[in-house]
C-alpha positions in Angstrom: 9.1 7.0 -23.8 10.8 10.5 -23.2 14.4 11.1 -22.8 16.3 13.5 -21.1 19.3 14.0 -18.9 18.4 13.6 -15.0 19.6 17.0 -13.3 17.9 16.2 -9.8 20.1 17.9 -7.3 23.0 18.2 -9.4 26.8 16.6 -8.4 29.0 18.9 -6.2 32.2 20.1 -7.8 34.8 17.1 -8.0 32.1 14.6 -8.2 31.7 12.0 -10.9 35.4 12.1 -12.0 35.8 9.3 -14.6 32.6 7.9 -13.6 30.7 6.7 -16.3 26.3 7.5 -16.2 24.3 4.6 -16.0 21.0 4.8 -17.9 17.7 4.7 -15.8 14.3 5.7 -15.8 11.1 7.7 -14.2 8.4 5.8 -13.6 4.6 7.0 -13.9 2.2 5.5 -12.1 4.4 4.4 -9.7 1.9 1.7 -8.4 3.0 -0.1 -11.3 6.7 0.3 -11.4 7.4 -3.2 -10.1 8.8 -3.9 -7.1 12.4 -1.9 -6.8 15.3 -2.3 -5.2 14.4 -4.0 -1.0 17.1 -1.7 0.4 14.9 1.2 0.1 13.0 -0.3 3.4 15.6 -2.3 4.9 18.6 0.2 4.9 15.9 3.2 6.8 14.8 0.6 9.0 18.8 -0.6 10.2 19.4 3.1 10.5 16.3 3.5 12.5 17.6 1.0 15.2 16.2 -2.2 13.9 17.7 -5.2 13.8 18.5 -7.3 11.3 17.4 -11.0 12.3 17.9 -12.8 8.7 19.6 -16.2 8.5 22.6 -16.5 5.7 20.7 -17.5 2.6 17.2 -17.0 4.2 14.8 -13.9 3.5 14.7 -11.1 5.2 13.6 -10.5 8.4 14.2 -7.2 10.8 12.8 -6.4 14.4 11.9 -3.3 15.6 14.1 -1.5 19.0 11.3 -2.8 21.2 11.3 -5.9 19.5 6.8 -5.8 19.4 7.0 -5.5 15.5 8.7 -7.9 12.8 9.2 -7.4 8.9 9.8 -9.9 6.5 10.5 -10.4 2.6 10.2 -13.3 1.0 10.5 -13.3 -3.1 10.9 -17.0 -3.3 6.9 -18.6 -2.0 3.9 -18.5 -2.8 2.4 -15.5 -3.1 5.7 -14.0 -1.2 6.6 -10.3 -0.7 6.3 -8.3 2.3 4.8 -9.7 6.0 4.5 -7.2 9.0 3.8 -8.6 12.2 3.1 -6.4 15.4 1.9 -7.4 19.5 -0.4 -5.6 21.0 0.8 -3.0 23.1 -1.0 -0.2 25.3 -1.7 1.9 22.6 -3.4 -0.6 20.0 -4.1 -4.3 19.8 -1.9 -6.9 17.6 -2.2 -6.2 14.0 -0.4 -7.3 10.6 -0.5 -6.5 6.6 0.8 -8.2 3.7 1.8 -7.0 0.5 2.8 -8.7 -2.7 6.6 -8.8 -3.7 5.8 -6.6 -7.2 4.4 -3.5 -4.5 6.7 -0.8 -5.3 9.5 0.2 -2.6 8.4 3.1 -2.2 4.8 2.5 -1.4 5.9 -0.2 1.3 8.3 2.3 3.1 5.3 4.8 3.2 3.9 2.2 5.9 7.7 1.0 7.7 9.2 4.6 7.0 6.1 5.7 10.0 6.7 2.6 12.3 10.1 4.6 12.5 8.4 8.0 13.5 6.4 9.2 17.2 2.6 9.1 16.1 1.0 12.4 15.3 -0.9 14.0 17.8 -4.0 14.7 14.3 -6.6 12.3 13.9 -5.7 10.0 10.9 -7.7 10.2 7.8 -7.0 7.5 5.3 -8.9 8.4 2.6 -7.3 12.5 2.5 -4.2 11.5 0.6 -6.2 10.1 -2.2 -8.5 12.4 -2.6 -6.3 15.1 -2.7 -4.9 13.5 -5.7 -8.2 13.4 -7.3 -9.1 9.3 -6.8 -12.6 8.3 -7.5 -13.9 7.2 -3.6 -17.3 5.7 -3.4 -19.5 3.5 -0.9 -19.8 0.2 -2.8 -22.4 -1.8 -0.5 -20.9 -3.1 2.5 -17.8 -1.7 1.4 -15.9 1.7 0.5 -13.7 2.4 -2.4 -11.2 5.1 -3.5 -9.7 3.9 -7.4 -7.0 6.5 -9.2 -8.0 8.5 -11.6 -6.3 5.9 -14.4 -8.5 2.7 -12.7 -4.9 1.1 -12.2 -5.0 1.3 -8.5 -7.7 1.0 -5.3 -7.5 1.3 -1.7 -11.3 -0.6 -0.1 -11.6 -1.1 3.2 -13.3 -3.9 2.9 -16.1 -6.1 4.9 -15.6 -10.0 4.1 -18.6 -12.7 4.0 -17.9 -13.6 7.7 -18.8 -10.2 9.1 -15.0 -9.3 9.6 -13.6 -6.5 7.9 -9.6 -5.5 6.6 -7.8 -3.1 4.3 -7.6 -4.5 0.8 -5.5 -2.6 -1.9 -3.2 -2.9 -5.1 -2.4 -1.8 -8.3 -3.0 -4.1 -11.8 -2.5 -3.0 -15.5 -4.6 -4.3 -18.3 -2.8 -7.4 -18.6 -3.1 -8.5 -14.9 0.0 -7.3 -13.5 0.3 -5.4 -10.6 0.0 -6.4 -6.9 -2.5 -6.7 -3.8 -2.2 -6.1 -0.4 -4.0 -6.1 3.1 -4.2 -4.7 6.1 -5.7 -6.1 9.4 -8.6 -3.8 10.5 -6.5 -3.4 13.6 -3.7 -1.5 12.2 -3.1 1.6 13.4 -4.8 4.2 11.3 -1.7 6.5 11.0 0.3 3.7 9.6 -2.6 3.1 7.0 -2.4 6.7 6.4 0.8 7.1 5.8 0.6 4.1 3.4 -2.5 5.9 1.0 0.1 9.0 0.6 2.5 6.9 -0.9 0.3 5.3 -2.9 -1.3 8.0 -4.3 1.6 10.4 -4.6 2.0 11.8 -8.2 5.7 11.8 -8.3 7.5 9.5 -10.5 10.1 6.7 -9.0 13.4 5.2 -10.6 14.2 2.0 -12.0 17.3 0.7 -13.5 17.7 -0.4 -16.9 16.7 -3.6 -17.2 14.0 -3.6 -14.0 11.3 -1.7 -15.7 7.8 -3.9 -16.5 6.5 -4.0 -19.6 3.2 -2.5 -19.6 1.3 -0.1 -21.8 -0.3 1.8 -18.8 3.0 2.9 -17.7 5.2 6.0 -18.8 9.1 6.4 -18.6 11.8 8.9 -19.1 15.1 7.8 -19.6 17.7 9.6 -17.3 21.5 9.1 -16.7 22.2 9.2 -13.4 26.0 9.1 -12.1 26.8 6.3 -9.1 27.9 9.1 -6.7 24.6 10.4 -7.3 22.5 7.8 -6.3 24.6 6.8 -3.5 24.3 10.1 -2.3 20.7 10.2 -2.5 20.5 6.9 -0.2 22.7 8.3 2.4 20.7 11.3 2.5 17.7 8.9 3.6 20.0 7.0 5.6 21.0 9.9 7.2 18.0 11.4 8.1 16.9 8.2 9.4 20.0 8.3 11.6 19.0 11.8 12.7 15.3 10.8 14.0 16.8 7.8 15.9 19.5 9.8 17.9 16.7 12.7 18.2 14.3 10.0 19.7 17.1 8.2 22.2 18.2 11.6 23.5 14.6 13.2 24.2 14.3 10.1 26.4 17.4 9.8 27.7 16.9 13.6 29.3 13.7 13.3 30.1 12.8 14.7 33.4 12.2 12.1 36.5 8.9 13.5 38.3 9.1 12.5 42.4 5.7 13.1 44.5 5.7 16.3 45.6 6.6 17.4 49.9 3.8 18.8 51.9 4.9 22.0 52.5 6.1 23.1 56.0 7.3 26.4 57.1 10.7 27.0 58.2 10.8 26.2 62.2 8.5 23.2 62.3 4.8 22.8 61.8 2.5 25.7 64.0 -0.6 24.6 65.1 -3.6 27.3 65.8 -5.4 26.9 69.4 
């Protein structure tokens, strides 16, 4: 374990006065930084124009503008965690994806963070990400495989017994802790995309004192961190989310009508030739 003090962005002038720096720390792999703090998704996705559906005392549950996709989050059954739900509209058919409850944050929002954004106009490529960051991607019979470079974490798109095929990944350490996931084969390929960058992305994430797991594949830095900071650093994503929404609702909002266009007719009336 490292320490040292966290300088990220730095507090303006007159911040921080009498606060007192709490102690948390950098994570590395971030695969296997346990599950985080649920706000990370849920608090982008409010700001994005989704609704919050939850019961008082229930789990949560969200629905998107259009109401075609639902997010859940369940800690308390059996296996629990994350549930994504989504009709089939004109663009793609009904799809879903799981992912356990220990998946970090910040590899689920790679995944609800795009349901958020216009699609890009580029042909998805799932695998890219990962390969960029140097995983291991081979053909493994009926299936195909990309594992990081430490063996902690895989993405397979996978073919099962019955001919059907899905998206299968997570992260484990050498004791057996970690997290799986899956995908439908139907889920949009950008949203899978996004998901792989996330997952393979070399940058470290935070956890507070107290939330880090206990595993020897894991490194840490200890950094003190100022509340004003990290408030500010969630109402820059808030923000931003906020930003894309209003963006999105005023390019349709002045969207040009189109009317069928008049056969043209000279001024005077129509001529006839003899």
């Amino acid at each position: 374990m490292k320490n040292k003090q966290w300088k990220g962005r730095g507090p303006v002038p007159g911040w921080g006065a009498g606060e007192q720096a709490e102690q948390h720390y950098l994570v590395q792999p971030r695969a296997l930084a346990g599950g985080g703090d649920v706000r990370h998704v849920s608090h982008f996705l409010h700001a994005s124009g989704w609704q919050d559906t939850s019961k008082a005392g229930g789990p949560l549950v969200m629905e998107s503008p259009d109401r075609t996709v639902r997010l859940a989050y369940n800690p308390h059954v059996l296996p629990g965690g994350w549930a994504i739900y989504a009709d089939a509209n004109g663009q793609d058919a009904a799809w879903w994806a799981h992912l356990g409850r220990q998946t970090p944050v910040e590899i689920v929002a790679g995944l609800t963070d795009a349901l958020t954004r216009p699609r890009d106009a580029h042909a998805p490529d799932v695998w890219a990400p990962l390969e960029q960051q140097g995983w291991n991607a081979r053909a493994e019979g009926r299936h195909y495989s990309a594992t990081s470079p430490d063996s902690s974490a895989w993405m397979q798109y996978h073919h099962k017994s019955d001919g059907d095929a899905m998206w299968w990944t997570g992260a484990k350490d050498a004791q057996g802790n970690g997290w799986t996931g899956q995908f439908s084969i139907s889920t949009p390929m950008h949203l899978v995309q996004a998901f792989t960058a996330e997952l393979a992305s070399p940058d470290p994430v935070m956890r507070p004192r107290g939330r880090v797991p206990f595993s020897a594949q894991i490194r840490t830095w200890s950094v003190s961190v100022l509340p004003s900071q990290l408030r500010a650093w969630q109402q820059t994503r808030i923000s931003a989310a906020r930003a894309a929404a209003w963006a999105t609702s005023s390019a349709q909002r002045i969207r040009p009508r189109t009317t069928p266009a008049r056969p043209y007719a000279p001024a005077g009336g129509v001529r006839t030739r003899r």
